[in-house]
KOLKELO-407547 format. One record per atom (N, C-alpha, C, O): atom name; x, y negated, z negated; residue in one letter. Coordinates in Angstrom, 1 decimal, always signed. Atoms other than C-alpha are relative to their C-alpha. Layout:
N
CA; X; Y; Z; A
...
END
This chain:
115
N; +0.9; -0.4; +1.1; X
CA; +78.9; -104.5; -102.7; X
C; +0.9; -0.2; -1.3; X
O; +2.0; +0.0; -1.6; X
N; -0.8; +0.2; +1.8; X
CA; +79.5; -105.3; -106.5; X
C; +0.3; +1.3; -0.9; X
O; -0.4; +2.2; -0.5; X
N; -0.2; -1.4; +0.8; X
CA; +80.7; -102.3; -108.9; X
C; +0.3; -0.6; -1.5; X
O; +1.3; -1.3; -1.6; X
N; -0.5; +0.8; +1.4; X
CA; +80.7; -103.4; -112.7; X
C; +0.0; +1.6; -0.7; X
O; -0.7; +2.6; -0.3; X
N; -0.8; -1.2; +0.6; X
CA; +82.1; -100.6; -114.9; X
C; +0.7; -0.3; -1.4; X
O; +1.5; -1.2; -1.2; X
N; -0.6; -0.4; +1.2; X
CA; +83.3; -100.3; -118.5; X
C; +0.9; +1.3; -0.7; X
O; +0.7; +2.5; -0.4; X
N; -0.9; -0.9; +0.6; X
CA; +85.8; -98.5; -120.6; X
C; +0.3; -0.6; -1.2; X
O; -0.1; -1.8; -1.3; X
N; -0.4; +0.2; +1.1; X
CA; +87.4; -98.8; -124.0; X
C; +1.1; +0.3; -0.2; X
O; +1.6; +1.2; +0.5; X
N; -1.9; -0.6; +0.0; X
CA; +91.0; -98.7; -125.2; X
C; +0.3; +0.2; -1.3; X
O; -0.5; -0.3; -2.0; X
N; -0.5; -0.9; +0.9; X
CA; +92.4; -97.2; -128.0; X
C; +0.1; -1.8; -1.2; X
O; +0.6; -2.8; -0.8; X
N; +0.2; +1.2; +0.4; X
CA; +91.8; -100.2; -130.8; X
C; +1.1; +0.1; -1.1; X
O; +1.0; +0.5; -2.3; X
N; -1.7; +0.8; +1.0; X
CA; +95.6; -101.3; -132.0; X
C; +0.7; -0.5; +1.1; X
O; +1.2; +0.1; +2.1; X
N; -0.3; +1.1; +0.0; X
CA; +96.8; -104.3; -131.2; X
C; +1.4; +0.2; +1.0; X
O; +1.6; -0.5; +2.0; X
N; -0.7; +0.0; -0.7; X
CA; +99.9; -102.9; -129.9; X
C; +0.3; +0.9; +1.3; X
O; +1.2; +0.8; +2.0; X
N; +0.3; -0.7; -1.2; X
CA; +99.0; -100.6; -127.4; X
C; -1.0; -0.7; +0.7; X
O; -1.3; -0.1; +1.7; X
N; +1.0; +0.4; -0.5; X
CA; +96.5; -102.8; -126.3; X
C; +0.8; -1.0; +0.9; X
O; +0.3; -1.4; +1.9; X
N; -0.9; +1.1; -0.1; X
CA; +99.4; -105.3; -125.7; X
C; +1.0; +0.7; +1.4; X
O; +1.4; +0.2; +2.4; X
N; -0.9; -0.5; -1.5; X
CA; +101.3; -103.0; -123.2; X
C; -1.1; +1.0; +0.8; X
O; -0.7; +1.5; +1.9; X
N; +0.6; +0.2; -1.1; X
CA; +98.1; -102.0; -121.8; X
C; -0.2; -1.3; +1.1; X
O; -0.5; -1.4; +2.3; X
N; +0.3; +1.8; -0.7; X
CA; +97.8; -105.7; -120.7; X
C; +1.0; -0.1; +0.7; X
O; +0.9; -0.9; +1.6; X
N; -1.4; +0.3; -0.7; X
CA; +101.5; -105.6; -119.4; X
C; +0.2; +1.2; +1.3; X
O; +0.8; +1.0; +2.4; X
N; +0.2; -1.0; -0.9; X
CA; +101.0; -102.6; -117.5; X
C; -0.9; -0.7; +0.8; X
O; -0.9; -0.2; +2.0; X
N; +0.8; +0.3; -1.4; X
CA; +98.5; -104.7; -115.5; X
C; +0.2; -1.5; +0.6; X
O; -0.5; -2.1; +1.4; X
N; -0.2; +1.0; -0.1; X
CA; +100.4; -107.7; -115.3; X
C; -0.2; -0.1; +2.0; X
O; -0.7; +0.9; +2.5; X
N; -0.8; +0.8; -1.1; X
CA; +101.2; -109.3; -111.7; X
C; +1.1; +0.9; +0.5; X
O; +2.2; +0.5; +0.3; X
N; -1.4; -1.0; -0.6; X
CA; +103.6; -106.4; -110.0; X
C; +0.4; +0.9; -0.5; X
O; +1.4; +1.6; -0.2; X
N; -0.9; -0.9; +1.5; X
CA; +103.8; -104.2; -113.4; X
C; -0.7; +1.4; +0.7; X
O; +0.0; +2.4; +0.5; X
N; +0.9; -0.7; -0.6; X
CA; +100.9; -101.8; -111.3; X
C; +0.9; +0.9; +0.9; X
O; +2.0; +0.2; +0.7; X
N; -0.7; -1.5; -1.1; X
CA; +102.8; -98.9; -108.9; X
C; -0.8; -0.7; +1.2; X
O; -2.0; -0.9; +1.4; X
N; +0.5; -0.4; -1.9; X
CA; +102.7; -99.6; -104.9; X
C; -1.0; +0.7; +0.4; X
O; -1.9; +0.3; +1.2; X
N; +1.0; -1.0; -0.4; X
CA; +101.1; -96.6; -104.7; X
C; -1.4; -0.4; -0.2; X
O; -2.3; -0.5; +0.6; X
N; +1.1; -0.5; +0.6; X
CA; +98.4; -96.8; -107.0; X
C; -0.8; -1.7; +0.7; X
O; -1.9; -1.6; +1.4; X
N; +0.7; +0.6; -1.0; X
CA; +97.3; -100.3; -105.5; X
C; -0.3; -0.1; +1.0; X
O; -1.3; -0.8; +1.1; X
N; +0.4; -1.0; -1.2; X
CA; +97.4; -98.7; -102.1; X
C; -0.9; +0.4; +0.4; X
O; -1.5; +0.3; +1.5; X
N; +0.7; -0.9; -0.1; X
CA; +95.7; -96.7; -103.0; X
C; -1.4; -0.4; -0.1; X
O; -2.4; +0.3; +0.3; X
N; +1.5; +0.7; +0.5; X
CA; +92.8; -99.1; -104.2; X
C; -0.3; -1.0; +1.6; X
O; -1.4; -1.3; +2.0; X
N; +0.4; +0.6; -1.4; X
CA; +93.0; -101.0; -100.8; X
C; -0.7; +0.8; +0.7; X
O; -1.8; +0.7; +1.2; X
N; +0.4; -1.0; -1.3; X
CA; +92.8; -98.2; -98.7; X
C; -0.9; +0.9; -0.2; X
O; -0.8; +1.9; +0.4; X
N; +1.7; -0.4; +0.5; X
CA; +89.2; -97.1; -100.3; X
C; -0.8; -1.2; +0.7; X
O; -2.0; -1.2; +0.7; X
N; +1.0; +1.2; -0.2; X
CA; +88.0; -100.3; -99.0; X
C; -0.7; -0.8; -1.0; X
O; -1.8; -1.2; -0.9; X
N; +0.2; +1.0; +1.0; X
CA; +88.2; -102.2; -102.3; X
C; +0.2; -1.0; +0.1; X
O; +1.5; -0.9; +0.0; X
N; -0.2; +1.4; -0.6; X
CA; +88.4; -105.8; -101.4; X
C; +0.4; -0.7; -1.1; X
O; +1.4; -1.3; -0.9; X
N; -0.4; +0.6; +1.3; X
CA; +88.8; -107.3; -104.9; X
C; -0.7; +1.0; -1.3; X
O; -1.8; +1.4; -1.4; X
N; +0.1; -0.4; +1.3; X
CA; +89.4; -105.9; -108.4; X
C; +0.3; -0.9; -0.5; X
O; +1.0; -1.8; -0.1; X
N; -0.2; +0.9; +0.5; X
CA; +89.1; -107.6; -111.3; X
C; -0.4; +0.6; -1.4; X
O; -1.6; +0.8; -1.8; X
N; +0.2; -0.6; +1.4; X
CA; +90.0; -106.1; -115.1; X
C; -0.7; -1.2; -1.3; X
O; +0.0; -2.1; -1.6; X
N; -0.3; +0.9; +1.3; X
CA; +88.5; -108.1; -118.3; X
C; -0.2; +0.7; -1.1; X
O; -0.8; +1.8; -1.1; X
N; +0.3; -0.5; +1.5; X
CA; +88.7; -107.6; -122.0; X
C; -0.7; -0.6; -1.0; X
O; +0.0; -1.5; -1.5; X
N; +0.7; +0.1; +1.9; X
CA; +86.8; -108.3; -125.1; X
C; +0.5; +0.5; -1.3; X
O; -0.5; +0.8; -2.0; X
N; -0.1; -0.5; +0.7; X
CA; +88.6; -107.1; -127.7; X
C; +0.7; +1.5; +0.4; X
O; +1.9; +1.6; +0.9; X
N; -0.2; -1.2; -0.2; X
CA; +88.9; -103.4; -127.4; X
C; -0.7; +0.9; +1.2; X
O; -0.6; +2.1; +1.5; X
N; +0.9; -0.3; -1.0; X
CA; +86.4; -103.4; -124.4; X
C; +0.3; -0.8; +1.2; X
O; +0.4; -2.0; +1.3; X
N; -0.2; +0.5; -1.2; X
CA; +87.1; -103.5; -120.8; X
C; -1.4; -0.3; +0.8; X
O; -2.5; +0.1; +0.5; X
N; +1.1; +0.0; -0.7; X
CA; +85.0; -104.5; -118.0; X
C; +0.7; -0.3; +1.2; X
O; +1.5; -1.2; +1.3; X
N; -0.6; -0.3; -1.3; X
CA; +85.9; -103.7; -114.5; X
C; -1.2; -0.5; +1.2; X
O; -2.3; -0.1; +1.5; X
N; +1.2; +0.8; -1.4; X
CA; +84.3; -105.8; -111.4; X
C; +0.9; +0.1; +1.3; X
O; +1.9; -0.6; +1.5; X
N; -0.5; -0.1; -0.9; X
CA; +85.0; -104.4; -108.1; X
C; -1.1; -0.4; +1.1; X
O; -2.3; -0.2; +1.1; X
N; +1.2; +0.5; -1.0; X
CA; +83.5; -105.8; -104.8; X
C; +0.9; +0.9; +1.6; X
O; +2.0; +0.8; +2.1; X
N; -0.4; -1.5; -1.4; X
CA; +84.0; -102.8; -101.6; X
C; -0.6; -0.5; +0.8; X
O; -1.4; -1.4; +0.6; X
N; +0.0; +0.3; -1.2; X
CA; +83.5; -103.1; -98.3; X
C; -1.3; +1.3; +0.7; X
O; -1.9; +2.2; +0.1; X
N; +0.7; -1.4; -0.9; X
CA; +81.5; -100.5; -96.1; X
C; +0.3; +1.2; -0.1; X
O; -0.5; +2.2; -0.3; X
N; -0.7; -1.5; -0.2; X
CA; +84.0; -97.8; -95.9; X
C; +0.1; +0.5; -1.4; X
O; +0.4; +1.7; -1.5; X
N; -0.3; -0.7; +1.6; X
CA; +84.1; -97.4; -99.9; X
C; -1.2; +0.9; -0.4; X
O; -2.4; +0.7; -0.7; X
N; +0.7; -1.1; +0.6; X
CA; +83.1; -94.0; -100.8; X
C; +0.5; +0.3; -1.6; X
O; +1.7; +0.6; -1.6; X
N; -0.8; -0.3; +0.9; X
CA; +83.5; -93.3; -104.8; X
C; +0.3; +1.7; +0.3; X
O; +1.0; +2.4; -0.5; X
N; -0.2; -1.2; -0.2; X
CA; +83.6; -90.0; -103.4; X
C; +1.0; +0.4; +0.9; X
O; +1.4; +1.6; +0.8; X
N; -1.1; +0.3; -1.0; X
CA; +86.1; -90.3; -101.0; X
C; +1.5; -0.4; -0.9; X
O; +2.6; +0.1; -0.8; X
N; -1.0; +0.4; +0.7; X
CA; +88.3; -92.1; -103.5; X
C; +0.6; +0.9; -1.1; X
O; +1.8; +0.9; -1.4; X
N; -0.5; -0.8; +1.5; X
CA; +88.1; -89.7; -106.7; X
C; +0.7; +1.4; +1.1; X
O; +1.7; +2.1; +0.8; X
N; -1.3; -1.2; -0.8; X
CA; +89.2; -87.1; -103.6; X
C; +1.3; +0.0; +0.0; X
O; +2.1; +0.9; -0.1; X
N; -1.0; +0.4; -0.5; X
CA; +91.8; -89.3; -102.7; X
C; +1.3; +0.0; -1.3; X
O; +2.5; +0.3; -1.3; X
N; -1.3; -0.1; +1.3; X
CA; +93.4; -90.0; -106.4; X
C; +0.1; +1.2; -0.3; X
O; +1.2; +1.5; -0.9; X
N; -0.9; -1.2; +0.8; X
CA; +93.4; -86.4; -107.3; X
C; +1.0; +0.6; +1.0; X
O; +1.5; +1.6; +0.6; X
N; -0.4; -0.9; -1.2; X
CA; +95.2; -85.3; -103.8; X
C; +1.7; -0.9; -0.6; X
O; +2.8; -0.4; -0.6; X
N; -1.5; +1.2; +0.2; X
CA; +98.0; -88.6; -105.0; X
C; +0.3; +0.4; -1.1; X
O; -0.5; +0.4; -2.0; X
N; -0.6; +0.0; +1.3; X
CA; +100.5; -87.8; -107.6; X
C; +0.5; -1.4; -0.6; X
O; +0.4; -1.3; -1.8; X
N; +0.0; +0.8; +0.0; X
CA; +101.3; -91.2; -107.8; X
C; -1.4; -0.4; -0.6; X
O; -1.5; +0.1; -1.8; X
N; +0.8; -0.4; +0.4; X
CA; +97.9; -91.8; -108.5; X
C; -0.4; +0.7; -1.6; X
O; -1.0; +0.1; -2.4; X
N; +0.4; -1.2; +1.0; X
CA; +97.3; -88.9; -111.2; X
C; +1.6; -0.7; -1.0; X
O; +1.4; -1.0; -2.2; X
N; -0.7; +0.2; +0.9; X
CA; +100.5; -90.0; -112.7; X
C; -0.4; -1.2; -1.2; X
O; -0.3; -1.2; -2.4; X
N; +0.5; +1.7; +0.8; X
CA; +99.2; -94.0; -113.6; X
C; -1.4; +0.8; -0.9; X
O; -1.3; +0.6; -2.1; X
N; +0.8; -0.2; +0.7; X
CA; +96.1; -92.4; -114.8; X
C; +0.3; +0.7; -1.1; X
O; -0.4; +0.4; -2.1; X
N; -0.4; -0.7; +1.3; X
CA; +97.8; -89.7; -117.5; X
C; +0.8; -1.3; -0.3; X
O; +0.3; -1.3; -1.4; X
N; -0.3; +1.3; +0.5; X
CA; +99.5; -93.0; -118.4; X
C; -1.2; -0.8; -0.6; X
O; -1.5; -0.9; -1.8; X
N; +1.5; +1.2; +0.6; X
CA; +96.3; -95.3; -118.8; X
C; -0.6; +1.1; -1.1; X
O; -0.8; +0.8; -2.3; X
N; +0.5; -0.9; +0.8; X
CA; +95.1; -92.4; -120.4; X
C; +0.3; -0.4; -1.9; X
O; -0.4; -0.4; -2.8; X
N; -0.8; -0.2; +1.6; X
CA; +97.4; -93.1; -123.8; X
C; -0.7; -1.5; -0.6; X
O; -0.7; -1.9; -1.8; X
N; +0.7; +1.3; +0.9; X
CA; +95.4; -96.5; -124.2; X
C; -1.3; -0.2; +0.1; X
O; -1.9; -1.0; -0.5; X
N; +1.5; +0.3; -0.5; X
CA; +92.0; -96.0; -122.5; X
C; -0.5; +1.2; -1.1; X
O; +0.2; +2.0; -1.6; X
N; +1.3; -0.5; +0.7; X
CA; +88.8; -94.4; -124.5; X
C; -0.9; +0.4; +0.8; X
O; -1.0; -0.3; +1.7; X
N; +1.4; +0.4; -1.0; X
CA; +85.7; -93.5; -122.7; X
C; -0.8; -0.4; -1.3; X
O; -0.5; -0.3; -2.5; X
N; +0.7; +0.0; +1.1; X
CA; +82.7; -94.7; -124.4; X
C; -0.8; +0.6; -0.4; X
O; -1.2; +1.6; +0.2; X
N; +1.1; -1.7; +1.1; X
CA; +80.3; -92.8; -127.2; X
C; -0.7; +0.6; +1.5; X
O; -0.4; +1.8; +1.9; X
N; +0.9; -0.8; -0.7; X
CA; +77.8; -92.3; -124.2; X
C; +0.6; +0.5; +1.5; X
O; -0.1; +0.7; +2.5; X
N; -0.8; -0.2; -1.2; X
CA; +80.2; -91.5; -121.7; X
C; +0.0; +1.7; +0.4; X
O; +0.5; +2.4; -0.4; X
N; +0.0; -1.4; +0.4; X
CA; +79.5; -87.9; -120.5; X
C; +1.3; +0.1; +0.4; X
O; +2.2; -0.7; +0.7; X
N; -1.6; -0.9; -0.1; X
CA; +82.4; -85.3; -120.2; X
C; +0.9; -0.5; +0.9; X
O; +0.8; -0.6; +2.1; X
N; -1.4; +0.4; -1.7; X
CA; +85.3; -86.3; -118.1; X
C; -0.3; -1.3; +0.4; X
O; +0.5; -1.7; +1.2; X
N; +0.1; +0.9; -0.4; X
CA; +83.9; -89.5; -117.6; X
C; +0.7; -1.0; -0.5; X
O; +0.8; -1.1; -1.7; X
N; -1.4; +1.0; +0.2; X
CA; +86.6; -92.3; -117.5; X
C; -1.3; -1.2; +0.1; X
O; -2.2; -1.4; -0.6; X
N; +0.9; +1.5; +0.2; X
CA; +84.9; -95.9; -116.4; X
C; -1.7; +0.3; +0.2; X
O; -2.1; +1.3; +0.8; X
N; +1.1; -0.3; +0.1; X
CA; +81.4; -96.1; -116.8; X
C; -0.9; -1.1; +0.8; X
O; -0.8; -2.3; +0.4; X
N; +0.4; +0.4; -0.8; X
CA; +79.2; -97.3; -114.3; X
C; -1.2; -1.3; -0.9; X
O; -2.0; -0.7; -1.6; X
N; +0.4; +0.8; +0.4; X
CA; +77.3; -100.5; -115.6; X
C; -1.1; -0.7; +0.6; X
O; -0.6; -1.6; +1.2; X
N; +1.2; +0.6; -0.2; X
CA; +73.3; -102.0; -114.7; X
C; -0.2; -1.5; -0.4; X
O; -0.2; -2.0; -1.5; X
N; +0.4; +1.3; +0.3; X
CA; +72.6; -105.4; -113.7; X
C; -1.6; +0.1; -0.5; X
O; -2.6; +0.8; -0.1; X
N; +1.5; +0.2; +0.1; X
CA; +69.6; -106.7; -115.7; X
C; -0.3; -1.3; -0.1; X
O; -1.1; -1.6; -1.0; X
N; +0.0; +1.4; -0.2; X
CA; +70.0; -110.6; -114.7; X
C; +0.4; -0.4; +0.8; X
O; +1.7; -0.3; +0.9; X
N; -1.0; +0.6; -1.0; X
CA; +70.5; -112.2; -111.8; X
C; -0.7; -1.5; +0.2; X
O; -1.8; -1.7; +0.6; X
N; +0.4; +1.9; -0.2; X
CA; +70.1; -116.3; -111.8; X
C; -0.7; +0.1; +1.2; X
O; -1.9; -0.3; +1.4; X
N; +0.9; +0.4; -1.5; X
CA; +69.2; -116.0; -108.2; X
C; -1.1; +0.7; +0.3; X
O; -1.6; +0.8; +1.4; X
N; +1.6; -0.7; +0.0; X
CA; +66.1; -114.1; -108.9; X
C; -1.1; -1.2; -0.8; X
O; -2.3; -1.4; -0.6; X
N; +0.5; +0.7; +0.4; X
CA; +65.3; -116.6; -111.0; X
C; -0.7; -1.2; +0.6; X
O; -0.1; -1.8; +1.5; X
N; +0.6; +0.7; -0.7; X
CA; +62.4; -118.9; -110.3; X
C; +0.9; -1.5; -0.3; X
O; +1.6; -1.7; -1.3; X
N; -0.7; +0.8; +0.3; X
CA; +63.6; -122.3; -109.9; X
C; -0.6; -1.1; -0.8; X
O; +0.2; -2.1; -1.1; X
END
């Protein structure tokens, strides 16, 4: 299954800059990708626009987000990367309380389209 999701980051240039390095290629915690396997995340995939993220995850059967938000708050590892991301992430305006990424509606899909 597909998961498309949004967030916002704190809009300066240089924090946005070691947000991006924090997600380089190995710069990510063991843990904290671990931790995204062993939900039954099969592929993530962060993009930006500017000051706007967009998050596309594709899960397997076993992915519960409920299972998982159990699992990151039980991990200090975990809870630590997130009060980190914290110092560059935003939620957005319609984000209710406490809500971090924001769950995102497809309203196009080519292959619905007639041909």
């Amino acid at each position: 299954m597909r998961h498309c999701l949004a967030l916002d980051l704190v809009d300066d240039a240089d924090a946005i800059a070691r947000y991006e390095a924090w997600h380089a290629p190995g710069a990510v915690p063991a843990a904290v990708t671990r931790s995204i396997r062993d939900a039954d995340i099969i592929d993530m995939e962060i993009w930006r626009a500017h000051d706007r993220l967009f998050m596309i995850m594709e899960t397997g059967p076993g992915f519960s987000p409920n299972a998982k938000a159990a699992a990151d708050m039980a991990s200090e590892d975990v809870q630590a990367w997130e009060r980190l991301m914290w110092e560059f992430q935003r939620p957005l305006p319609q984000a209710a309380p406490g809500e971090k990424w924001v769950a995102m509606r497809r309203i196009y899909a080519l292959s619905q389209q007639p041909s």
